[in-house]
N, C-alpha and C positions, 0 to 999 in steps of 0.2 A: 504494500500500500504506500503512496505518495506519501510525503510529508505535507507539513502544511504550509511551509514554508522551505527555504534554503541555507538557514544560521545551520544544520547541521554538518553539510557538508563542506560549507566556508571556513566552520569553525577548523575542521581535520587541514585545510587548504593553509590557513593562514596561524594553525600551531599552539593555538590557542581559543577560548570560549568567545564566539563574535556573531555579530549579525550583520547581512550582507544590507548597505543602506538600500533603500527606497528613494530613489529619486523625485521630487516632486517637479522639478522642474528642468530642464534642456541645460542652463547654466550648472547645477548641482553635478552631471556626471563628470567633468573631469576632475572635479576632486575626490570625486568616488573613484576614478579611477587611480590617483595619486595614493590613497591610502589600502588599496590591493595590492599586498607586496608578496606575491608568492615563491622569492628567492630564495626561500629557507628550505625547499624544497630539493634543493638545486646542492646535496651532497651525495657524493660516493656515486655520481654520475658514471654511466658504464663506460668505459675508454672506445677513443677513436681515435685514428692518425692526423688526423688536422681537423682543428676549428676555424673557420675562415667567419667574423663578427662583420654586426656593418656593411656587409656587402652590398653597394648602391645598384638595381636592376635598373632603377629610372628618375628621373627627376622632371615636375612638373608642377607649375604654380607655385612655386616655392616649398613641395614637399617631396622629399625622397623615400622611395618605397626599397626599403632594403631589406634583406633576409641576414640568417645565420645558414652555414652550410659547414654540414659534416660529414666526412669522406672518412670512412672505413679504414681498417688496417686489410693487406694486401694489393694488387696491380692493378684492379679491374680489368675494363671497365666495370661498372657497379650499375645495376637497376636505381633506381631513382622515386625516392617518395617527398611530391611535392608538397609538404603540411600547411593547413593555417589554422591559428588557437583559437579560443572558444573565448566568450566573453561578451555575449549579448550584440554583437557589431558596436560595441561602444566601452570595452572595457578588454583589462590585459595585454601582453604580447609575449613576444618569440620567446623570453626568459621564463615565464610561467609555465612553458610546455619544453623546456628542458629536459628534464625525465625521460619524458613517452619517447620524444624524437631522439635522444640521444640512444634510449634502447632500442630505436628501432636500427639505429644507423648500426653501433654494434652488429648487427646482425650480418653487416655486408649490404647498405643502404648507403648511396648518396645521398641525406637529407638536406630539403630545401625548409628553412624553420621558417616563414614569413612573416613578414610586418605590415601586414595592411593597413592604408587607412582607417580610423574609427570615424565613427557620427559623436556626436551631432557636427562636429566640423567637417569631416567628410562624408555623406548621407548616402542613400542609395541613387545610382547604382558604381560610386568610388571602388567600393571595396571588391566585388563582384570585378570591375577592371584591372584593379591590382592582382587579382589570383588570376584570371586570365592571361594578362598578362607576363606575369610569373610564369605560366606554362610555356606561354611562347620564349619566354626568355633560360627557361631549362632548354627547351628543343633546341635553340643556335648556338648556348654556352656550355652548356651542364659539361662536354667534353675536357675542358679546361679543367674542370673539378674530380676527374678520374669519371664522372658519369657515363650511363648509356643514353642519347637521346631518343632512343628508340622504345627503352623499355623505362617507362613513366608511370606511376601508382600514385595517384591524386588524392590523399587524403585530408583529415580534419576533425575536431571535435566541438560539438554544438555549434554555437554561429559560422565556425571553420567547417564545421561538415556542411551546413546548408550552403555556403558559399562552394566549397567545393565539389557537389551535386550539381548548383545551379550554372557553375562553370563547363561540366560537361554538359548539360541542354543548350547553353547558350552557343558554345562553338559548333550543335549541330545544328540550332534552327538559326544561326549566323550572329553576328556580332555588328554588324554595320552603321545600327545607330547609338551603338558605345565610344569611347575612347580609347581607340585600340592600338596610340601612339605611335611608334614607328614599326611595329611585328604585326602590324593588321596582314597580314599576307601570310604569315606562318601557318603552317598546318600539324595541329595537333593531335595524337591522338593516345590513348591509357589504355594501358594496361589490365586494369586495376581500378575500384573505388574502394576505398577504405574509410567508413563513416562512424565516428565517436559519438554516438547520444546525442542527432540532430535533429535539427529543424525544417521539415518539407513542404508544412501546410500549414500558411500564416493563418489563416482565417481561421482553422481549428485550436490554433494557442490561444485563441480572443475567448470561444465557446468553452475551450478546459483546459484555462491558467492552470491550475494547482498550483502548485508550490510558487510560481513564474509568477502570480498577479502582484504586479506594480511593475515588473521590467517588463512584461509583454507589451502592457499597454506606453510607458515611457521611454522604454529604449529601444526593443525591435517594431514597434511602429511608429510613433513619431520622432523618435530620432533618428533612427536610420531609415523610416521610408521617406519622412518629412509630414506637413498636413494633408496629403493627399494621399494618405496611408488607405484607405479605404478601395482608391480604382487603382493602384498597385500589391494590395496583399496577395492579387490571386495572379498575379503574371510568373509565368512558370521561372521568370531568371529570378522571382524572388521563391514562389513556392516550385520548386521541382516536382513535387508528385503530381501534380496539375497538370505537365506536361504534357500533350499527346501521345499517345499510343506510338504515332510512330516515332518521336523521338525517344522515348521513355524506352520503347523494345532494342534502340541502338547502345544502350549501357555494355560497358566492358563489366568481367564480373564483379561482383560487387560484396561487402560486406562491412554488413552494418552491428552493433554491439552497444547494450544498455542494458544499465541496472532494471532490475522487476521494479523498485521505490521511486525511479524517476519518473516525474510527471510527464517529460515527453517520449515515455513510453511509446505510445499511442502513435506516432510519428514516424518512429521505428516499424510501429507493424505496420502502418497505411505503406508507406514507403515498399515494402519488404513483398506486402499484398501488391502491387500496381507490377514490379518487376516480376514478380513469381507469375502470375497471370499473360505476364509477356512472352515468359521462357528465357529472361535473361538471368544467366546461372547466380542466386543470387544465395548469399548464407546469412542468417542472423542469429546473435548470441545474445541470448536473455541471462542474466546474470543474477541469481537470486538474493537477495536481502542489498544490491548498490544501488546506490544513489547517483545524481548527476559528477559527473568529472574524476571517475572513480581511476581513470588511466595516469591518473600525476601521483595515486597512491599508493604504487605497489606496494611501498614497503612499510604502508601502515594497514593496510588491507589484505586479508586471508585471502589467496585466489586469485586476483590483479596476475600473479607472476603465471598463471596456470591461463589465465584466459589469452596473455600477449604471445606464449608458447601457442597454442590453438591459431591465433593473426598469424604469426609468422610461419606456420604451416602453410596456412592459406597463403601467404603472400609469392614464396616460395614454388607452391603451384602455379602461378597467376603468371611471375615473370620468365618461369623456365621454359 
């Protein structure tokens, strides 16, 4: 069963007894985001041969959309997992998903950790260009990084999953009237979707918050869709399961992974239902008694280490 709220699992996140604020207002989130410091998090990380911090993919408007990337021990080239972190589109970044991504790169991953935009300064659809863009920009560089541009696995956890679901609809029913800076031309394509406890169907967060009410309604719609949250919640680059049939049946395979106590459960299965009905080879793992963001916790949580063994099976099938 959901919680009623989200103080418990922020509290495991940030190490201490806390509650996650409630924004009342569009000015209130970046200081919400200031006092989310999930860095404590950030020991006895799994080893890898190089950290590359900062790395600048693009610059526009005066903001630089940079990643962290970590390259494997051994020659490659290396399969390639494009990540982007969870945090409502308006909260956290590439430091607070340390953990998951460094354990995934151990594994023999070139990981890409991204820095997207946030709302409410950067609104929809900013962030959705930055992970697109990001793909394109694994496709023409990732070599330089020991990577394979060929073999790509696009994943993400809660707002990082919907965006990077929404990324693969958007580069098939086209990108044109985005900002697709100088790689509008690139062609992408995955291997792989790798989906952390996301978000597919805006319109259904609004009918069952759970644990989510006061960020559904403050930060995944009017901040990041903006006031016109209403005739954007159901456009599939924001909700993916929305999708058409025919693009929805073009998914590489796919696999999605959530606690039983998280409220966007539901999201999971709709998601998990629309592909399964397609035939796109899709896996989902219910995790009994976790709650949202349960992949930063391995090693405060029984199990985390047993489910990312189970991913990295799957992943392993996917790029070989």
């Amino acid at each position: 069963m959901a919680h009623p709220n989200n103080n418990n699992w922020i509290s495991l996140l940030v190490g201490q007894q806390a509650e996650l604020p409630v924004c009342s207002s569009l000015d209130e989130i970046p200081l919400a985001r200031a006092g989310l410091d999930m860095s404590y998090l950030n020991k006895d990380l799994a080893p890898v041969a190089e950290v590359h911090e900062n790395v600048v993919l693009r610059s526009r408007e005066g903001f630089d959309l940079t990643a962290e990337i970590y390259v494997p021990e051994g020659t490659g080239p290396f399969p390639v997992v494009l990540y982007s972190h969870g945090g409502g589109w308006c909260l956290s970044s590439p430091v607070g998903v340390r953990r998951p991504t460094r354990k995934i790169a151990n594994q023999g991953y070139v990981v890409v950790n991204l820095d997207y935009g946030l709302a409410p300064e950067h609104p929809f659809p900013w962030g959705l260009e930055d992970v697109i863009y990001a793909a394109r920009w694994v496709k023409t560089h990732i070599a330089g990084y020991h990577g394979d541009p060929n073999t790509i696995v696009i994943s993400g956890d809660s707002a990082g999953a919907n965006l990077s679901a929404a990324t693969v609809v958007a580069l098939k029913m086209g990108t044109g009237d985005l900002d697709n800076g100088d790689l509008g031309g690139v062609d992408v394509s995955f291997a792989g979707v790798l989906l952390f406890f996301g978000v597919f169907d805006f319109p259904q967060t609004l009918l069952r918050p759970g644990s989510n009410t006061g960020g559904v309604e403050m930060m995944w719609h009017l901040a990041y869709l903006g006031p016109e949250f209403a005739t954007r919640n159901q456009h599939p680059f924001v909700s993916p399961a929305l999708a058409s049939d025919e693009v929805l049946r073009t998914f590489p395979p796919t696999y999605l992974t959530v606690g039983s106590e998280d409220s966007l459960l539901p999201q999971s299965l709709e998601m998990t239902d629309k592909l399964g009905w397609l035939n796109v080879p899709v896996t989902l793992s219910v995790n009994p008694g976790w709650d949202h963001t349960f992949s930063y916790m391995d090693h405060l949580i029984p199990g985390v280490s047993e489910e990312f063994d189970r991913i990295f099976r799957w992943l392993k099938g996917v790029v070989s």
